[in-house]
N, C-alpha and C positions, 0 to 999 in steps of 0.2 A: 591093642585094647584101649591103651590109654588116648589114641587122637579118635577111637571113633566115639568115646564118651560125651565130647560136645554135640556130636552129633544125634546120640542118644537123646540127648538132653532138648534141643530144639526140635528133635522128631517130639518128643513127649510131651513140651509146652504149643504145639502147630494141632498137636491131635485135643487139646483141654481149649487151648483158646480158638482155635477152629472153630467149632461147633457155637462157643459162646459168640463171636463176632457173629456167627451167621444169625442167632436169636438174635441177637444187638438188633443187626439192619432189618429183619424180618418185620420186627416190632413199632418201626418208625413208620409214622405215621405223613399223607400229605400235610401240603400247608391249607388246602382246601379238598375236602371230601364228602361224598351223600353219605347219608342216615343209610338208602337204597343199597348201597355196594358193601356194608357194613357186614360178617358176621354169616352165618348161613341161618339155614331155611329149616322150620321144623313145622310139619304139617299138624303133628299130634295123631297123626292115625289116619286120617281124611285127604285126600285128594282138594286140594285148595287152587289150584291155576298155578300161573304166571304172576307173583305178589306183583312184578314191576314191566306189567303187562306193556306192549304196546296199547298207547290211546287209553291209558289209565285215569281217573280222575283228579285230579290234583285238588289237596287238601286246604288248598288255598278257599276253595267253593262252599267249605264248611262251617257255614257262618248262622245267626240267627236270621229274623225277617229283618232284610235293610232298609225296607220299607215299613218299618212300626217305630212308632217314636218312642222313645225312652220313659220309660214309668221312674228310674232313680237313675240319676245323672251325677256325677260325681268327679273330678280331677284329683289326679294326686301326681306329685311333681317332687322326683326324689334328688337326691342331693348327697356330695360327700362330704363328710365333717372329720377332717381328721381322718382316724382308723374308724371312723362310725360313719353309718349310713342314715338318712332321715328319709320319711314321706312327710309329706307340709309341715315341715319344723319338725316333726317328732319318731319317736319312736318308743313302740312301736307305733306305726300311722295311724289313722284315723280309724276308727271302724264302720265297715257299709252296714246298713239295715236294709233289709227289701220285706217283701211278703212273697208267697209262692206264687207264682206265677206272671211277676212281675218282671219287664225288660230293664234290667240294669245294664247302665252302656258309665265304663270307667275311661277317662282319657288320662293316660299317662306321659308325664313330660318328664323327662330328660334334662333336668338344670347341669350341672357336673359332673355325673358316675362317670369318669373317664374309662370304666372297663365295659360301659355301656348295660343294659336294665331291662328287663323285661317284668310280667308281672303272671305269676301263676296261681291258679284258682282251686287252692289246696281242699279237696275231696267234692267241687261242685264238678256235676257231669256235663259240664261243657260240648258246645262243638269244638270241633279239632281244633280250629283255625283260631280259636281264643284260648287255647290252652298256654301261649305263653311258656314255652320252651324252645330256648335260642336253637337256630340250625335247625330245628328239627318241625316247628309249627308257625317260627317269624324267624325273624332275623332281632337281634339283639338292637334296641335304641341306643345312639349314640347321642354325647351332649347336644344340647340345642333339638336334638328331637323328640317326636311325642308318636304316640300308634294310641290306637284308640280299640276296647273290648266291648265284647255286645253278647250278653246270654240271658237267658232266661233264669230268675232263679227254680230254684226245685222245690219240693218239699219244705217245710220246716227243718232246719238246724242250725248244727253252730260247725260253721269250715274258718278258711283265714287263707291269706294272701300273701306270695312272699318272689322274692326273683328268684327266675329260675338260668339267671346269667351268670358265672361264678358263685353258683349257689351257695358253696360249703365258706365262702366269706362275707356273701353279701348277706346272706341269714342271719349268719352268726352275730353279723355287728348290726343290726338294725332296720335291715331291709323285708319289712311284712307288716302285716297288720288283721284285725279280726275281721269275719265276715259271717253277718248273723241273718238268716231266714226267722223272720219271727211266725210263733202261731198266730190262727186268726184267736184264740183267745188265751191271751197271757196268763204266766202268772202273776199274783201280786208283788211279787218282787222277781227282778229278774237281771242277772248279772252277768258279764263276762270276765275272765280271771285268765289274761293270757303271760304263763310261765316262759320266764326268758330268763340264758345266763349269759350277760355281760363280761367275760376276762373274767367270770371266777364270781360274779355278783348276782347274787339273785335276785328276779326281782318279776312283780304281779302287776303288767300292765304298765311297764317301764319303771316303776318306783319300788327300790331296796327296803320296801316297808312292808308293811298288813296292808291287806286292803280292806278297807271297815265299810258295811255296807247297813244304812237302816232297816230295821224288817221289828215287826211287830208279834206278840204273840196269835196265832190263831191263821198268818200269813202266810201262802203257800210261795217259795224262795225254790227258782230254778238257779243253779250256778252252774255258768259254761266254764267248763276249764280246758285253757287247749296247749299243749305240749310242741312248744317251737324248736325245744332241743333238740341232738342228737342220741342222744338217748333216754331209757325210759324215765321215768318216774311214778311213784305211787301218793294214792290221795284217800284222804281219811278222813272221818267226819268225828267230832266231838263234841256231845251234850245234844245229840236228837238224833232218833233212825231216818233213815233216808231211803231213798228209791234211786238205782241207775237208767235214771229217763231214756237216755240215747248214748247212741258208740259211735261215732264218725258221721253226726247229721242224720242219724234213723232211727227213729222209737224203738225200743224193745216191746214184746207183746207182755203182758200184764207184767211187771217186775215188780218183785214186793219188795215191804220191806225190812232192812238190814241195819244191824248197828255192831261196832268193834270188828269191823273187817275193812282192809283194803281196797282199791280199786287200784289196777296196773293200766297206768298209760303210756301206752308208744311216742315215741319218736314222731312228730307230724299228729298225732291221731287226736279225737278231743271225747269229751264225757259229760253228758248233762247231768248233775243230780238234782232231786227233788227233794224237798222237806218240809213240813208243816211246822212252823217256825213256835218253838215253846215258849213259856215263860221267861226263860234266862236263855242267856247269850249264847251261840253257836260256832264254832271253828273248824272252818273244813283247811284240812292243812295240806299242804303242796310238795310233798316229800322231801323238799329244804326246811329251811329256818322261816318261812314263810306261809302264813295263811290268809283263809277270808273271815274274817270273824263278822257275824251277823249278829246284829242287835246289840246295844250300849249295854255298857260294862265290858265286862272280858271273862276268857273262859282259858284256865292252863291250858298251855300246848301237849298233848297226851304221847306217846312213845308209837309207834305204829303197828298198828295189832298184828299177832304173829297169824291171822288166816286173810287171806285175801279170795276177793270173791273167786267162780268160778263161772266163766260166764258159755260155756260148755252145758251148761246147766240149770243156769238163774233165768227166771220168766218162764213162761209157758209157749211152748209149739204153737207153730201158725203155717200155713201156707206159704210157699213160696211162690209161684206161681208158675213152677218150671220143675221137670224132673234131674233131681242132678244125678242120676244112677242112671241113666241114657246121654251118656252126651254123645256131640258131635266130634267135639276134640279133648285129646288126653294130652295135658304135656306134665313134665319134669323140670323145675326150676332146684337145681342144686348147687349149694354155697358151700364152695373149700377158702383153702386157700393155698399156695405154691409160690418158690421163689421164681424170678422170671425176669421180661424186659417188657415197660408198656410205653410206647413211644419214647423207647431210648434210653428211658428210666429203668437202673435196675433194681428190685428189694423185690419184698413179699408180698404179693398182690391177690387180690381176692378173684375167685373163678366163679362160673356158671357152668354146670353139666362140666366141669374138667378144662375148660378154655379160660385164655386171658383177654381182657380185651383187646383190639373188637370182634375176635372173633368168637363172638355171643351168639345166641340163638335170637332171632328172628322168629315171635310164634306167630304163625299165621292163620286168619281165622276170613269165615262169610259170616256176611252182617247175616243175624238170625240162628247162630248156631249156641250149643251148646256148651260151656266150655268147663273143665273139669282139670284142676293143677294142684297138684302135689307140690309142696314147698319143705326141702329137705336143708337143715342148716349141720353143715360138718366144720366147720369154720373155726371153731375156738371162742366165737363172740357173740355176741346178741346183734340181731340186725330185726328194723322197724321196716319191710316191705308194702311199699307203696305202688299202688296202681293206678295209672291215669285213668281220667274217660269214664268208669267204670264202679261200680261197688260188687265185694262179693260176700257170699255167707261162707261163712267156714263150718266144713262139713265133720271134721274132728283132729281130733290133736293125739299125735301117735299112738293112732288107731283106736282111741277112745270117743264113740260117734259124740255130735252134738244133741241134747236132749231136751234142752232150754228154748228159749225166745229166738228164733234166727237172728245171727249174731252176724251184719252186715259191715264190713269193713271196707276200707280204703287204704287202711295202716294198721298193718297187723305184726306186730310184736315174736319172734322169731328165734326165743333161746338156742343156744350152742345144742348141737342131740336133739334138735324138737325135729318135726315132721308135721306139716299139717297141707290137712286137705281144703278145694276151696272151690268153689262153683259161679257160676258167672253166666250171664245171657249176651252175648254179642254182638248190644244194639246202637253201641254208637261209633260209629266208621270213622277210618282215621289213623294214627299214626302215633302209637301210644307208650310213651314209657313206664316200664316197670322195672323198680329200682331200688335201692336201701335209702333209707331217709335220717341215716346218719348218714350226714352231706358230704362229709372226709372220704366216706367210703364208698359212695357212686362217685365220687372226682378220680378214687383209685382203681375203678371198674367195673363194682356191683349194678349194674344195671342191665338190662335188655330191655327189647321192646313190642308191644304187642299192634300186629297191622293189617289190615282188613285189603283182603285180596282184590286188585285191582284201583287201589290209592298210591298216589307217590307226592313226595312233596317236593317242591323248588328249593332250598332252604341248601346249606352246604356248611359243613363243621371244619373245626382248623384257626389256624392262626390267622388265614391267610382270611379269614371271612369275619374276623370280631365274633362268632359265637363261639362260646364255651359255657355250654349250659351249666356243669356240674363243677 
């Protein structure tokens, strides 16, 4: 008994590390890989083809007109400083202005990012091939070089700009900037207020201050607020009601207004409000230590009201212009989380439907269809769900329909227990990620991707290729 004990002993560590070595190696990843071989396939109910057809079209063709010349022309040339990033000396970079319908073409250079740069056009519906994600729609710029973007703008709002190259570091320290579609008829005052945390600093438009803006009594004052963090934040207005203008660059239908309530903002997502600017001073505050205070003098910073809106509700119904109660495709995006191995790395890692990365779902869709997704978070955490390419309405929130203004998102806010449903038209082709926009947490796997059958891209992930989008 006692000489086969050792052997017990290495039968019982062969059967515990056995299985673990084999996850080990399983889990590693090439040094260069397609997006294409990524993950499996979920059709959502429909009969979709061959996503990675023979004689497919490559995503590379999905560009604006190359023959129309630029209506907003613009360079931005980023840079590393230290542990921070700049676009033309600052940060956050410059901010674009366009009008709808105008061709803005951005050229991006490449001064230093030794991890190399890309530039992504956070909630504009892009073609593919400017959406500025490494591997997956270019290749990542390296020093000394530049790629050049070209789209049209859309609609009026307020989006913003950021790499989509080692995102979860180059965001974090500096690398973005705002990007504003103006109405054809303004308001009288009209501001951008982009919240960013520096190491722990908060700060409105790069500066650890207020940001004080003129406005006059009788004045109508839009303020874009747009959330670069990875996670939420809430905004609150003090000394005048207000109106929630837009959600991620899209009017709400008639919103009234509201005063002593919250607005919750995502991760990436942005909020117009509106105000008819009073007598005395106004503070719309940024869920830190930071506000926008409107008009001279000052107004105390007030405690954050215990209701925040409900936008399930706020505004009034309007047409969509699509049935989302017929669609063409049903999917299931569900967020755990499981310990495990992702390229060699072992801890606790976030899932899709039960899987690690990469082997994520693949949703596949035909340009024109209807598309219909339930978003289920078991997770433990809050996650900000962003989707390329696309905007969608949210149809209700565990199982509480929407009754308000179609409430159009790109960055939709995802508490630990929620469940929400969400609808979509499937009109722009391409190669699309959708993903958690806390950037730590699509680095550690939160992401898949949505891709229109019979697309493929040239593009290749890995070490062995300089892209590393997330």
């Amino acid at each position: 008994m006692r000489k086969a004990r050792p052997l017990i002993a290495v039968a019982a560590t062969l059967l515990v590390l056995g299985p673990v070595g084999w996850w080990w190696q399983d889990s590693l990843l090439p040094d260069a890989y397609s997006l294409m071989s990524m993950g499996h396939v979920e059709l959502g109910g429909a009969a979709g083809g061959d996503h990675a057809a023979h004689g497919a079209r490559s995503i590379t063709e999905l560009v604006a007109d190359r023959n129309r010349p630029a209506d907003v022309a613009v360079t931005l040339t980023a840079r590393q400083d230290g542990d921070r990033y700049t676009v033309n000396g600052t940060t956050p970079g410059p901010a674009i202005f366009a009008r709808a319908g105008q061709l803005v073409q951005v050229r991006l250079v490449n001064a230093d990012v030794t991890g190399g740069v890309t530039l992504h056009w956070h909630g504009v519906d892009v073609p593919n091939a400017e959406d500025g994600v490494a591997g997956v729609t270019q290749d990542a710029v390296r020093p000394g070089g530049e790629h050049v973007y070209r789209f049209v703008a859309p609609e009026p709002g307020t989006f913003w700009y950021h790499s989509h190259q080692v995102s979860h570091e180059q965001v974090a320290r500096g690398l973005f900037g705002a990007l504003v579609v103006l109405p054809a008829q303004p308001s009288d005052v009209d501001t951008v207020a982009t919240a960013h945390l520096y190491g722990g600093t908060h700060t409105i438009n790069g500066s650890p201050s207020d940001l004080r803006v003129a406005a006059h009594a009788g004045q109508t004052v839009r303020v874009r607020v747009i959330n670069t963090d990875n996670g939420p934040m809430s905004v609150w207005v003090t000394g005048a009601p207000f109106r929630i203008a837009a959600v991620d660059g899209t009017d709400l239908h008639e919103p009234g207004d509201v005063r002593d309530v919250s607005v919750l903002l995502t991760a990436g997502g942005r909020v117009d409000l509106l105000l008819t600017m009073p007598a005395t001073p106004v503070r719309v505050q940024l869920g830190g230590p930071l506000s926008v205070v409107l008009g001279s003098g000052d107004v105390p910073p007030a405690p954050q009201p215990r209701t925040a809106v409900d936008l399930l509700s706020y505004g009034a119904p309007a047409a969509l212009g699509f049935d989302p109660d017929r669609p063409d495709r049903t999917f299931r995006y569900e967020i755990g989380r499981r310990p495990g191995f992702v390229d060699g790395r072992p801890g606790m890692f976030w899932t899709v439907n039960g899987r690690l990365f990469p082997d994520v779902p693949m949703y596949v869709v035909q340009e024109g269809d209807i598309v219909r997704m339930t978003i289920v978070n078991r997770s433990g955490e809050v996650h900000p769900m962003h989707l390329h390419g696309h905007h969608a309405v949210v149809l209700s929130r565990d199982g509480v329909r929407a009754t308000g203004s179609p409430w159009w998102i790109d960055s939709l806010n995802v508490g630990d227990g929620e469940t929400y449903e969400i609808a979509f038209v499937a009109d722009n082709p391409g190669i699309w990620a959708d993903h958690c926009h806390n950037l730590k947490h699509a680095a550690d796997g939160l992401l898949a991707h949505l891709m229109y059958a019979g697309y493929t891209t040239p593009y290749v992930l890995g070490p062995a290729s300089g892209n590393e989008p997330e």
